[in-house]
C-alpha positions as semicolon CSV with decimal commas, in nm:
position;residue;x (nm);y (nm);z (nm)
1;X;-1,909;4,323;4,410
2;X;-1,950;4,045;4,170
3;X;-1,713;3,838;3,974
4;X;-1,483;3,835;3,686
5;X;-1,678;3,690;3,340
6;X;-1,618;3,300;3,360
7;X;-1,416;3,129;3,085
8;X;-1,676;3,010;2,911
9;X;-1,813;3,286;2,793
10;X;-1,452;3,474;2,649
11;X;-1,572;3,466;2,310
12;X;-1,686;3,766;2,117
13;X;-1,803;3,707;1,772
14;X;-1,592;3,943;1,569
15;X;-1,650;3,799;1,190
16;X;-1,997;3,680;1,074
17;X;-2,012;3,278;1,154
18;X;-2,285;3,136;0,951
19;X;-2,416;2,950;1,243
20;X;-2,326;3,216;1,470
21;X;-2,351;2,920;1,775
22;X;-2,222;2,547;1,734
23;X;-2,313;2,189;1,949
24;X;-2,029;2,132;2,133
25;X;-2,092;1,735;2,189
26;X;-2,099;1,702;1,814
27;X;-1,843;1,949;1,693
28;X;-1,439;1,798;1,708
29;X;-1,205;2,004;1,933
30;X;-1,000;2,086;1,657
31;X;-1,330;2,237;1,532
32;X;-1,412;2,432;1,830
33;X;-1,084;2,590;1,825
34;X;-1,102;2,680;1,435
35;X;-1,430;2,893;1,529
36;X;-1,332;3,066;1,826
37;X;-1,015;3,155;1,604
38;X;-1,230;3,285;1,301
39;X;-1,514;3,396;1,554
40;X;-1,260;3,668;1,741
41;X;-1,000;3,684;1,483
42;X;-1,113;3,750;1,137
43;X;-1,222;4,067;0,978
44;X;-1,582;4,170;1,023
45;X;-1,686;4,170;0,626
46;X;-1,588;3,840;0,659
47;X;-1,839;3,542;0,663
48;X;-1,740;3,214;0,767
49;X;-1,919;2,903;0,670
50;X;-1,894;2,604;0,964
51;X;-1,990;2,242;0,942
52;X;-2,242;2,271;0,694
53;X;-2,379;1,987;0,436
54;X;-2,330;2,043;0,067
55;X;-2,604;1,772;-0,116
56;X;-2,483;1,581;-0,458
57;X;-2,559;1,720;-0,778
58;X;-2,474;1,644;-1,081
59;X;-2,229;1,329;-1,160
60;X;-2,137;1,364;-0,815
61;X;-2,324;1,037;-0,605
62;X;-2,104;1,145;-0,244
63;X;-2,249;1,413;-0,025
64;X;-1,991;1,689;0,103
65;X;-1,950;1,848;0,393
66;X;-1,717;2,165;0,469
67;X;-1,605;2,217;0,777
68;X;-1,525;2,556;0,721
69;X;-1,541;2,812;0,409
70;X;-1,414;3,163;0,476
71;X;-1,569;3,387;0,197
72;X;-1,290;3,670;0,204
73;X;-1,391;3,999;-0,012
74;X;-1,153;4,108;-0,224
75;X;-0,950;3,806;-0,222
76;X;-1,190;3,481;-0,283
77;X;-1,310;3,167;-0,092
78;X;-1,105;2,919;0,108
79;X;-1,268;2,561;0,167
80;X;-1,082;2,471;0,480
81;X;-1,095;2,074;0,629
82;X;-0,977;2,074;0,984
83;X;-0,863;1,728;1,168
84;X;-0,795;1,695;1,554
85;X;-0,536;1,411;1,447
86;X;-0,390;1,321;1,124
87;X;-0,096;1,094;1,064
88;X;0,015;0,951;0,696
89;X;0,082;0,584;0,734
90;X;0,417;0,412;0,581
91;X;0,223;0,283;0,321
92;X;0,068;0,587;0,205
93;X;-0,289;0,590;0,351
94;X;-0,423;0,802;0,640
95;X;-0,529;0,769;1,002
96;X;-0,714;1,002;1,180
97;X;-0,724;0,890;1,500
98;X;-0,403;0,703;1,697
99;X;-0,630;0,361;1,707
100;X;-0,815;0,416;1,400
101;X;-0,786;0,181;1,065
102;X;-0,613;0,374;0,802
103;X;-0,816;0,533;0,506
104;X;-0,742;0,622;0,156
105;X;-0,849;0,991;0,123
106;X;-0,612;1,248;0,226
107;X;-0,735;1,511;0,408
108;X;-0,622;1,746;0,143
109;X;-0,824;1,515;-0,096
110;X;-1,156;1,551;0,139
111;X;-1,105;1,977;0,111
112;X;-1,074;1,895;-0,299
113;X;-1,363;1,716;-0,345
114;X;-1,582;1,996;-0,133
115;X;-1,391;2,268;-0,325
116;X;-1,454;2,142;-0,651
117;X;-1,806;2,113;-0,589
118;X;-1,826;2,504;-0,479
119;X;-1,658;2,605;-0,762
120;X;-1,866;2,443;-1,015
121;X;-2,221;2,559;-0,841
122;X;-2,042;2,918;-0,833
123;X;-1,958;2,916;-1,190
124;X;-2,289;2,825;-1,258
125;X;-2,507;3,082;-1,063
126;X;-2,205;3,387;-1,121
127;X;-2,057;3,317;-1,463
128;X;-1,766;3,502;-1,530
129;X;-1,771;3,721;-1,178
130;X;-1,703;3,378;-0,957
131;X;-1,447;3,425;-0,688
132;X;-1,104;3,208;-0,684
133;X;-1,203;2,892;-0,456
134;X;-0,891;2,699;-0,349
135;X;-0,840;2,447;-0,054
136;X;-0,682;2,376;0,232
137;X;-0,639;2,185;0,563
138;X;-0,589;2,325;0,932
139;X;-0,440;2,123;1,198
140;X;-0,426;2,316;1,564
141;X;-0,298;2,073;1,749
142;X;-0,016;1,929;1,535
143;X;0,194;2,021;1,235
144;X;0,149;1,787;0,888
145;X;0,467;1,991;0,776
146;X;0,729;2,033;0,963
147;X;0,797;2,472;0,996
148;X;1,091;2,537;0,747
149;X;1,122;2,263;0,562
150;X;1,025;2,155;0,196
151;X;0,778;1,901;0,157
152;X;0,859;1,537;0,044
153;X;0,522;1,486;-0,190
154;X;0,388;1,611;-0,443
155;X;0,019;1,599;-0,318
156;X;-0,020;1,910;-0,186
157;X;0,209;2,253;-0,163
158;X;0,286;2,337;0,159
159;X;0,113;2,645;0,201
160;X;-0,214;2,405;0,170
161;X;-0,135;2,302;0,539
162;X;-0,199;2,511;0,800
163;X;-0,061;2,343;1,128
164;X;-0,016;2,457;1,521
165;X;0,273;2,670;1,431
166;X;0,134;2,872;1,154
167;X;-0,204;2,949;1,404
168;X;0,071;3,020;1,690
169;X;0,291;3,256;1,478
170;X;0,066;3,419;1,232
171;X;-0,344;3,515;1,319
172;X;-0,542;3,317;1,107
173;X;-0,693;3,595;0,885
174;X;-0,327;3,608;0,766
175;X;-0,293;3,211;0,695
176;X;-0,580;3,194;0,475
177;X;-0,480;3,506;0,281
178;X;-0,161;3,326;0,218
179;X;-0,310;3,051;0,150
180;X;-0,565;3,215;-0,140
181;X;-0,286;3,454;-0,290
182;X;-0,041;3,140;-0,273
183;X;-0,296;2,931;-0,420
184;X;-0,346;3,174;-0,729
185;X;-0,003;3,231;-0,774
186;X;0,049;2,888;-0,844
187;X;-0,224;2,843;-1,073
188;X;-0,091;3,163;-1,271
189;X;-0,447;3,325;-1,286
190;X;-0,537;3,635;-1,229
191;X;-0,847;3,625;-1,005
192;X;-1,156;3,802;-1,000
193;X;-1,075;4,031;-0,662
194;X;-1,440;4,259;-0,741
195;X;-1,667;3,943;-0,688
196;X;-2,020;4,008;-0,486
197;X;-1,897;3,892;-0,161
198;X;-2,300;3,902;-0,036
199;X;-2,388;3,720;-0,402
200;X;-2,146;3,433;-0,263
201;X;-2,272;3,408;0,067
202;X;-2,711;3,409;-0,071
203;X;-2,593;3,118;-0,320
204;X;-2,402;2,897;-0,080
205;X;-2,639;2,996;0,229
206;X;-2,983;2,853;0,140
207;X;-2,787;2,591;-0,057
208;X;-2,636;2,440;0,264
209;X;-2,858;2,527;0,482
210;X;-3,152;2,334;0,272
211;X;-2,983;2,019;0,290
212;X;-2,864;2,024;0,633
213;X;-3,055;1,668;0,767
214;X;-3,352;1,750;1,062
215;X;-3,109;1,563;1,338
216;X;-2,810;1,789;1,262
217;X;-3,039;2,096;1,320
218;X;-3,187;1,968;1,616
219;X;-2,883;1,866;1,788
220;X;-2,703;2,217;1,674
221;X;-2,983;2,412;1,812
222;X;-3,101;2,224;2,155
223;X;-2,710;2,242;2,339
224;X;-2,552;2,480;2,135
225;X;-2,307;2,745;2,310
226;X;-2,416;3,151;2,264
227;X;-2,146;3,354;2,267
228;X;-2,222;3,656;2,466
229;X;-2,205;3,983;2,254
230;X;-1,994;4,318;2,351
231;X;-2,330;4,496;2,427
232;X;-2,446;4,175;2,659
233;X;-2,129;4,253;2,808
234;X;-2,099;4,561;2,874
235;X;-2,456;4,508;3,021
236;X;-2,270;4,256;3,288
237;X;-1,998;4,522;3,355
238;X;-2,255;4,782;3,384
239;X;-2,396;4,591;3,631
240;X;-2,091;4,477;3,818
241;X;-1,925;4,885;3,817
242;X;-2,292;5,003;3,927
243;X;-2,521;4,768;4,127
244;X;-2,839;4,892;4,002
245;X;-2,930;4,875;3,609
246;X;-3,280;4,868;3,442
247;X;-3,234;4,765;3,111
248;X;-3,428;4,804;2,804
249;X;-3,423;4,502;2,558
250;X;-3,613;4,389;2,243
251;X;-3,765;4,079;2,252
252;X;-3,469;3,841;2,137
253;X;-3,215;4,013;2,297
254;X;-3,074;3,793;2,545
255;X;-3,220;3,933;2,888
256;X;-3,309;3,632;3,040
257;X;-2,965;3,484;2,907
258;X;-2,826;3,764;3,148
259;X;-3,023;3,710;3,401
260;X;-2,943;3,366;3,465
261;X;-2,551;3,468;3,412
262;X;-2,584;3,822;3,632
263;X;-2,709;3,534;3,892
264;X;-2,448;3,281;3,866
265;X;-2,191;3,575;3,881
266;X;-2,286;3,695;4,220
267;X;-2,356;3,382;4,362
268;X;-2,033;3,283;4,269
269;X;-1,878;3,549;4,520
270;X;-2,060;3,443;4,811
271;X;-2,414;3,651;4,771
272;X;-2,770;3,515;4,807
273;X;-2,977;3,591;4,503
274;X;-3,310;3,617;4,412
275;X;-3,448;3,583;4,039
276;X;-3,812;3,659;3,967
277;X;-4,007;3,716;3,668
278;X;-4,402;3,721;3,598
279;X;-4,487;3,388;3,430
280;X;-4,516;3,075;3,571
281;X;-4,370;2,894;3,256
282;X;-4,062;3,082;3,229
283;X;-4,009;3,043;3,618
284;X;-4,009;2,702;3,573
285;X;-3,752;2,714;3,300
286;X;-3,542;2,974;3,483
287;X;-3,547;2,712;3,784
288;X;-3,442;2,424;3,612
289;X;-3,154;2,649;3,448
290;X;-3,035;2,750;3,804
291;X;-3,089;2,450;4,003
292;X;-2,745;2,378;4,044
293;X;-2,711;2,701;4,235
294;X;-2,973;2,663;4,518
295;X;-3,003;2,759;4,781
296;X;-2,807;3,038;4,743
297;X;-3,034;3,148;4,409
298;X;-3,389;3,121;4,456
299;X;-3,612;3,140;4,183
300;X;-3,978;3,175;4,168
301;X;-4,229;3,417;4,002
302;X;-4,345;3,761;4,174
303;X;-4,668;3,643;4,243
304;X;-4,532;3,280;4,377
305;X;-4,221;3,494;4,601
306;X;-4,554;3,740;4,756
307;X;-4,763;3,449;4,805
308;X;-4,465;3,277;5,012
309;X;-4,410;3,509;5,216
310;X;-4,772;3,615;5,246
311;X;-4,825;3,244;5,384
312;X;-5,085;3,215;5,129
313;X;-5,148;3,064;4,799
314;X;-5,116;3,188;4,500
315;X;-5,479;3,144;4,357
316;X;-5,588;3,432;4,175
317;X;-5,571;3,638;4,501
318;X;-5,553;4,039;4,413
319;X;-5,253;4,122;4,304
320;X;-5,212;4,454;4,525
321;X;-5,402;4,227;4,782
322;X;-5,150;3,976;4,809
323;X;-4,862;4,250;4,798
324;X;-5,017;4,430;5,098
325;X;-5,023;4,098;5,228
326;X;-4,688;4,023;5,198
327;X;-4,532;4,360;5,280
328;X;-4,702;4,316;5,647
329;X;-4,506;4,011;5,668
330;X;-4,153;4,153;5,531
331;X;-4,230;4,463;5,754
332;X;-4,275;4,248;6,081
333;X;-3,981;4,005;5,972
334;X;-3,741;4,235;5,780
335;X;-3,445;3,965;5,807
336;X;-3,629;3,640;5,724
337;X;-3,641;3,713;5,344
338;X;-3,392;3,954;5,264
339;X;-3,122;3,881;5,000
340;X;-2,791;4,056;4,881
341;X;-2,886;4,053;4,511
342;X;-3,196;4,078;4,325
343;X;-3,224;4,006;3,928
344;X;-3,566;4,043;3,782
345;X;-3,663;3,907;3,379
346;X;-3,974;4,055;3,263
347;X;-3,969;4,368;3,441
348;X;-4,204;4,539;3,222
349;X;-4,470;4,329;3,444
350;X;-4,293;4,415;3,801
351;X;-4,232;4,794;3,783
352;X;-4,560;4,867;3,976
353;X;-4,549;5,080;4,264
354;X;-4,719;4,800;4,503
355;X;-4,463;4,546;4,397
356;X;-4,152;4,772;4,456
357;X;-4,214;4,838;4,805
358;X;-4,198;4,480;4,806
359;X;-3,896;4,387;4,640
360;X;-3,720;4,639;4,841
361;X;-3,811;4,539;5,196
362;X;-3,672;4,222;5,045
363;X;-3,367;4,312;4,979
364;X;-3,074;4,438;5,172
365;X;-3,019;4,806;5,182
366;X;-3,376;4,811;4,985
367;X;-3,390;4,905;4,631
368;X;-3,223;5,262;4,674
369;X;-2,910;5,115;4,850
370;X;-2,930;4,763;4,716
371;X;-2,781;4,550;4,442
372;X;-3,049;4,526;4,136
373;X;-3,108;4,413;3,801
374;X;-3,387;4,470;3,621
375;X;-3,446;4,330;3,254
376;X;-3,730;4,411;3,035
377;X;-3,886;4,487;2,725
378;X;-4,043;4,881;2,807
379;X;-4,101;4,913;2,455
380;X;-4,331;4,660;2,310
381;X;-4,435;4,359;2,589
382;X;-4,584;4,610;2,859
383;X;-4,921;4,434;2,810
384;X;-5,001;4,350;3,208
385;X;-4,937;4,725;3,305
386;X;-4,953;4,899;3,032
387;X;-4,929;5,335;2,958
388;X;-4,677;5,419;3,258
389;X;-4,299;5,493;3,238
390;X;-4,119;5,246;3,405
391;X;-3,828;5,461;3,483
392;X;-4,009;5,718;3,631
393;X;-4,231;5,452;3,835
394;X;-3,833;5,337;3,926
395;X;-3,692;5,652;4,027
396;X;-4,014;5,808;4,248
397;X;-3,962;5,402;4,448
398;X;-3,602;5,429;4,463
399;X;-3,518;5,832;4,492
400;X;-3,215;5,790;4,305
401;X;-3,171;5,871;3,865
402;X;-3,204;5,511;3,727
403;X;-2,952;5,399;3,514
404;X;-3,150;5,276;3,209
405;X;-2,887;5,059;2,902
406;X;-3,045;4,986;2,559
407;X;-3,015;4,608;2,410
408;X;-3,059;4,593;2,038
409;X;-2,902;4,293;1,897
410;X;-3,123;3,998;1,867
411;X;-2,920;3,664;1,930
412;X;-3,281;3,460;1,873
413;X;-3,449;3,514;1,568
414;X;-3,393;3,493;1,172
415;X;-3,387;3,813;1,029
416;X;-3,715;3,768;0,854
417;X;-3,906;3,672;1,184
418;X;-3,676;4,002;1,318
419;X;-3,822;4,198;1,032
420;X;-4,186;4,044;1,096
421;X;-4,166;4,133;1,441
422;X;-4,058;4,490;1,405
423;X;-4,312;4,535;1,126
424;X;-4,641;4,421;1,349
425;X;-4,454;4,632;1,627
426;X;-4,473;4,924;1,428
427;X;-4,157;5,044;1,564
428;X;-3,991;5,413;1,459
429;X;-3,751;5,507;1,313
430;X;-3,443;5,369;1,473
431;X;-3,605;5,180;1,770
432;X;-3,573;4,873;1,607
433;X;-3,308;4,605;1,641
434;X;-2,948;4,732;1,560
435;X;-2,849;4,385;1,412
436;X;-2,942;4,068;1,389
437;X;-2,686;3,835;1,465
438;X;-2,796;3,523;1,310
439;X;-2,672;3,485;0,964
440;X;-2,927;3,318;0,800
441;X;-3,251;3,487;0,693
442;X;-3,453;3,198;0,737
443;X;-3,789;3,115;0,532
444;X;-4,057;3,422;0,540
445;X;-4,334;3,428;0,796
446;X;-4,653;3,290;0,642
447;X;-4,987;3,430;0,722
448;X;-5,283;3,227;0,655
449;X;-5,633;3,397;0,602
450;X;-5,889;3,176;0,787
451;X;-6,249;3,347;0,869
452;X;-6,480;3,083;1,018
453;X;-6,363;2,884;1,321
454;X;-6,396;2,545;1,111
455;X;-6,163;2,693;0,857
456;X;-5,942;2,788;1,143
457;X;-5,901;2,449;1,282
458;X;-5,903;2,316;0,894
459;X;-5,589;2,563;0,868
460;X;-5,427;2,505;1,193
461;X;-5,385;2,083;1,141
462;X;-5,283;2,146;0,758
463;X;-5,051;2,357;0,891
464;X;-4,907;2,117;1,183
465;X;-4,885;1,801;0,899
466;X;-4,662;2,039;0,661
467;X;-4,441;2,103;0,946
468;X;-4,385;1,777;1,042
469;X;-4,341;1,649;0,664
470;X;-4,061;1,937;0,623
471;X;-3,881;1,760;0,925
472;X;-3,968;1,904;1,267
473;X;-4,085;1,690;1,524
474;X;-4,386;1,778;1,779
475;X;-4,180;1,905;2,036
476;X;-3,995;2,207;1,824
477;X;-4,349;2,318;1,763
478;X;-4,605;2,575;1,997
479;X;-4,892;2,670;1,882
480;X;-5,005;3,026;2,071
481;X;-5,346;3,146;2,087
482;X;-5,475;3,507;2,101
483;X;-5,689;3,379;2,385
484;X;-5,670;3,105;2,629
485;X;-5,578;2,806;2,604
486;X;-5,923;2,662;2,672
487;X;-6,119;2,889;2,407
488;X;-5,846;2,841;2,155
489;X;-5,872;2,639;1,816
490;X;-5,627;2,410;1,908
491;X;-5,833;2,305;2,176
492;X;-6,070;2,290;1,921
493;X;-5,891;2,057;1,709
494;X;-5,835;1,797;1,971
495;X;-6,225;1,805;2,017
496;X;-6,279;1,779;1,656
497;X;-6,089;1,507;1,585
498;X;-6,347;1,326;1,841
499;X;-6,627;1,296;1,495
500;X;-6,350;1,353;1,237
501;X;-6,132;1,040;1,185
502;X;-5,919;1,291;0,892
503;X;-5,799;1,493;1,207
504;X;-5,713;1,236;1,418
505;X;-5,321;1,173;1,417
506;X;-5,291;1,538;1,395
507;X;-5,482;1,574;1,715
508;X;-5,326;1,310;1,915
509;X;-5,006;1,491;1,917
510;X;-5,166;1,812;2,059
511;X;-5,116;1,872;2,470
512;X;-5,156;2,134;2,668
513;X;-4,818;2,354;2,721
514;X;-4,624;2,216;3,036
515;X;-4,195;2,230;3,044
516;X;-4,160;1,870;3,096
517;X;-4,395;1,774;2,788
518;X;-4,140;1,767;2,513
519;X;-4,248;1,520;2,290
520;X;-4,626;1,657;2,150
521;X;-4,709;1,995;1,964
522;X;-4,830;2,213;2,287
523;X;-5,036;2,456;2,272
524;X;-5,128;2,796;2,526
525;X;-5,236;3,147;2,483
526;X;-4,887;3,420;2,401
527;X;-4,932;3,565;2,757
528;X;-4,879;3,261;2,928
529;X;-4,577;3,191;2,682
530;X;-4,379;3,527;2,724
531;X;-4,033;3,481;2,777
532;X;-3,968;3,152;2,635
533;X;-3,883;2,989;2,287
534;X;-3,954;2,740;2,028
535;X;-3,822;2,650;1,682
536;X;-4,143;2,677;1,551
537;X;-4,410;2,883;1,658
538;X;-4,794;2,896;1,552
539;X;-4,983;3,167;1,597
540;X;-5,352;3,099;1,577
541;X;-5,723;3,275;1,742
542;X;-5,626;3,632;1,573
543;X;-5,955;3,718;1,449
544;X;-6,191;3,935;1,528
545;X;-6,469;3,750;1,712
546;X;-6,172;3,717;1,923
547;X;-6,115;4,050;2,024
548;X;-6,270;4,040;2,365
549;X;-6,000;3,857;2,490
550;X;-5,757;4,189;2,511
551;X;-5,797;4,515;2,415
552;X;-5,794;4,626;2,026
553;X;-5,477;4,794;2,009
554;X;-5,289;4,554;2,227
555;X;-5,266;4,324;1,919
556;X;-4,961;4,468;1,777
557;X;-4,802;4,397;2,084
558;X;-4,903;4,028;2,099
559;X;-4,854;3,979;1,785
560;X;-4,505;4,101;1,826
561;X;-4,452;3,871;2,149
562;X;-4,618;3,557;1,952
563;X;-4,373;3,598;1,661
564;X;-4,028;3,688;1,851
565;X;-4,068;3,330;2,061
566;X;-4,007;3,163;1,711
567;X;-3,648;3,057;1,623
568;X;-3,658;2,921;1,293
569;X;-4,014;2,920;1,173
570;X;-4,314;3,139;1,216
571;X;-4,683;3,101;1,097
572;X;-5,027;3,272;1,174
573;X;-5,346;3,219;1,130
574;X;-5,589;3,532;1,101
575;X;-5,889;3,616;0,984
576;X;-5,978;3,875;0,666
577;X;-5,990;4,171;0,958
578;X;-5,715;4,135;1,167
579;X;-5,483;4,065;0,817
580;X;-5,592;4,431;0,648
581;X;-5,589;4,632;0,976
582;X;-5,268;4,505;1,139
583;X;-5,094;4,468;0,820
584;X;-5,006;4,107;0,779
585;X;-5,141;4,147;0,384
586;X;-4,822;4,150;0,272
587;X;-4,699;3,827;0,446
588;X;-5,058;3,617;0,310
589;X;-4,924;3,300;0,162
């Protein structure tokens, strides 16, 4: 019914690629195809370090990068430079591209000076367990050495260069454990094969990570390529073998990811598609993302599709009003808005009796008979209808047994903010997430303790300068409330600042949350937000004079939503009550 997985997305990560996603316009080719090697080729107690800074210490006045370190248990650590082009020069030096001025510094000179710089900061954290660090340099497109023949210099033993034909004739888990063992052998050591593999990878982590410049992360993170995961894929197979698939995901999974690909898939093979979901914010993202496919994908949210078809506006109408409304219509004109496919994010919010009949009279064969995907979190975001079973509620509209498929892996957050979330969630045993797939555990949550609302806004623009003095510029940052957006103490700020010249600058980077605003802090209330992302997210309004803006025991859940939109860096802003009974004691900075 729908169509093969596109190119693009071949890659499975196999081994653990510290990032586990890289910028494509900014990484070299040669780079690219190093990854995707290591990614689907290495072991999985493997990690791989890729393109990550290493700042000067000591004598040393040059910072380092490594485009690759493969921490291999059992055997040691390979610092690995990779060129697209190299080519020694008659005279000695080295060019790296065909039109470039020669340099100097070898490439096996470059991997040196990194690898020397490892193994000192190793030997001093780990003492006498360090691992054996040697160095090497990877050419996929080209061989430095021709296969089978001794090398004319001295510079550099052979095994040191791993060229097109090694990667074609060997995998590359076997080059660089011929290049460690080689490397030892020559130095006549014996190394140390028990090191702490996981030691290794917490020292060198935060160390690279720390000093990785603001622009690098930005770039990495706003165009990088996400490599789909076995259980995303077997979601899309699911799909493609079935036709019909509910599927239950943490937040941080990757549903909307599939979504958007489940749509591009079956338009690709001729079918009209339509994508919904329930908030206006992520529609418009989700429209932007699948522009290029229209008309044959239309996008919209439920309440926008009912009001369409309804003829009407949607204004705050009834939501069982406006169905009725629109099932007349759909009824009376069963072709005009029928499609082959439908694909719905945020389900959670859609599986409502009212809305089904719906959705099936627009689609063809109807939801029993139809194709169907429906993506949501049943678990923990089911705060617009909550207390019902949505595959029951499925299987009384459709008459059929529902195929329901677990996602557990989160693809978005740090661990800690995974930890965080499943904490607040108060998840069971075992419901959590089954991995986290992002190496790096990222910098704790921080909960500040704010009572009154003029400590709240005191909090909330302390909070917003320290985040823009580590780095991050307005637009990585969201602020969410626990209300709306017009009650909230960001709102409050911007008024404060008004008769308080000290809050000012903060303020005048504050706006109100739109997609094409991408250049301020924006702020909005976590309902309106669900579904979409940020580097940094805020979390402010938790407090207990606050509490009429949602049930009591809905907080967990919000709370949970608020923290999974953060990528890199969550904070929140409670008061005294809220801190003790929803347990964010223990995360008080």
């Amino acid at each position: 019914m729908l169509a093969a997985a596109p190119a693009l997305l071949e890659g499975v990560i196999v081994a653990r690629m510290v990032p586990n996603r890289f910028e494509p316009a900014y990484t070299s080719s040669a780079e690219k195809r190093i990854f995707k090697l290591f990614a689907e080729g290495a072991p999985r107690d493997w990690v791989v370090l890729h393109s990550l800074d290493i700042a000067p210490h000591g004598d040393e006045r040059r910072r380092g990068e490594a485009d690759f370190v493969a921490i291999v248990p059992g055997r040691g650590v390979a610092v690995l430079e990779v060129k697209t082009y190299a080519e020694r020069t008659k005279d000695g030096r080295w060019r790296y591209r065909r039109d470039a001025t020669p340099e100097t510094r070898s490439p096996f000179e470059q991997a040196a000076t990194t690898m020397y710089s490892i193994r000192h900061f190793l030997r001093k954290k780990m003492g006498g367990r360090v691992p054996f660090v040697c160095h090497g340099v990877m050419t996929p497109f080209g061989d430095l050495v021709r296969p089978g023949s001794a090398p004319d210099q001295i510079e550099w033993n052979e095994w040191q260069a791993i060229g097109e034909s090694a990667l074609a004739e060997h995998r590359i888990r076997e080059c660089v454990e011929r290049l460690i063992d080689r490397e030892a052998a020559a130095a006549r050591i014996s190394p140390n094969r028990s090191f702490e593999a996981d030691r290794v990878v917490t020292l060198l982590r935060p160390r690279f990570e720390f000093f990785q410049s603001p622009e690098t992360r930005r770039a990495q993170r706003d165009s990088e390529i996400l490599f789909y995961t076995r259980e995303q894929f077997d979601v899309l197979d699911e799909f493609e073998a079935n036709g019909q698939l509910l599927v239950d995901g943490l937040a941080g999974t990757g549903k909307t990811l599939l979504a958007i690909e489940a749509a591009r898939r079956a338009a690709s093979v001729g079918s009209s598609v339509r994508v919904l979901c329930y908030n206006r914010h992520l529609a418009t993202w989700l429209r932007e993302q699948l522009m290029p496919l229209a008309p044959a994908v239309q996008t919209d949210t439920l309440h926008g599709w009912l009001a369409d078809v309804a003829g009407t506006r949607d204004n705050g109408t009834e939501p069982e009003s406006l169905a009725d409304a629109a099932l007349a219509v759909l009824e009376a004109e069963p072709d005009r808005h029928t499609v082959d496919v439908l694909v719905i994010d945020e389900a959670q919010d859609v599986i409502h009796l009212p809305y089904l009949r719906c959705l099936s009279s627009g689609l063809r064969d109807g939801l029993t008979s139809g194709a169907w995907l429906l993506l949501g979190d049943l678990s923990c975001q089911d705060v617009t209808l909550p207390d019902k079973d949505e595959r029951e509620v499925l299987e009384a509209a459709t008459g059929n047994r529902v195929f329901l498929r677990p996602l557990r892996r989160n693809c978005r957050n740090t661990r800690t903010i995974a930890a965080f979330a499943e904490h607040v969630a108060r998840l069971p045993e075992g419901a959590g997430y089954s991995r986290v797939l992002r190496s790096l555990p990222g910098p704790e949550p921080e909960v500040h303790i704010a009572d009154q609302r003029a400590q709240q806004v005191a909090t909330l623009a302390a909070v917003l300068e320290r985040l823009m003095e580590a780095g991050y510029s307005p637009g990585e940052i969201v602020v969410l409330s626990l209300c709306s957006m017009e009650t909230s103490v960001a709102q409050e700020l911007k008024g404060a600042a008004e008769t308080d010249a000290g809050l000012q600058a903060i303020a005048a980077q504050l706006r109100p949350y739109t997609h094409e605003c991408k250049r301020r802090i924006r702020f909005d209330s976590v309902r309106r937000f669900k579904g979409l992302e940020a580097p940094v997210i805020v979390l402010t309004d938790f407090c207990r004079d606050n509490l009429g803006a949602g049930p009591e025991d809905l907080i967990d859940e919000l709370l949970y939503i608020g923290a999974t939109r953060a990528i890199d860096r969550l904070v929140v802003i409670c008061d005294e009550y809220i801190s003790e009974t929803h347990r964010l004691h223990v995360y008080v900075h």
